[in-house]
N, C-alpha and C positions, 0 to 999 in steps of 0.2 A: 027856245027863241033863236037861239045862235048855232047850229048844229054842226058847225065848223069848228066851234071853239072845240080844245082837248080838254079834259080833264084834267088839272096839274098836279093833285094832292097825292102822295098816297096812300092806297097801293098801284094807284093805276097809272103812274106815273113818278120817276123818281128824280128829283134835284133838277129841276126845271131851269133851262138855260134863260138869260136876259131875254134873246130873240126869243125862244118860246114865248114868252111872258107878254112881250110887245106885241107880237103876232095875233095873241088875243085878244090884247085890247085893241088893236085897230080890229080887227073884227067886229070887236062888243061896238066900239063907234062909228065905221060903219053902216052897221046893221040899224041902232038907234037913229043915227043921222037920214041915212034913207044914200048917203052919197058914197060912193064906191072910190073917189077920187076928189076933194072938195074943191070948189072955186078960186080962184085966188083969195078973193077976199075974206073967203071960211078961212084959208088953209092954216092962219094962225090960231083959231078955235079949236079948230080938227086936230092938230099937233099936238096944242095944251092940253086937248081931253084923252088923246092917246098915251102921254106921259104919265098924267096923274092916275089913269085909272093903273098903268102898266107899274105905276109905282103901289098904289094901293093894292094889286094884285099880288107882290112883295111881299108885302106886309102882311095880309091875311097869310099867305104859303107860309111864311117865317111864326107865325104863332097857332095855327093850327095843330089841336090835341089830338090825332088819329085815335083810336080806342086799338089796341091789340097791335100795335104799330110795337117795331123794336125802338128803343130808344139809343142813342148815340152817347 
């Protein structure tokens, strides 16, 4: 769907910065929105959905169980 986004997990990818993280979800939103830039009157929609997803994307990386991963 989003072939831009990176993979943040890993192995393919290790300790993923904030902007990383954000960077994808304005992608993810975006992409699903159809708008590349939103209107004014989106732009507080578009922001809210780039936060929560960049936060939910946080959240799954922080509890994510890799299999054969080293552990810290």
């Amino acid at each position: 769907m989003c072939r831009s986004i990176q993979t943040l997990r890993p192995p393919f990818h290790d300790e993923p910065t904030p902007e990383e993280i954000r960077a994808a979800a304005l992608q993810y939103v975006r992409k699903v929105s159809g708008f590349h830039r939103p209107a004014p009157h989106n732009a507080e929609a578009f922001n809210a959905a780039v936060d929560e997803i960049a936060h939910a994307t946080e959240h799954l990386l922080g509890h994510l169980v890799v299999r054969g991963a080293a552990h810290a």
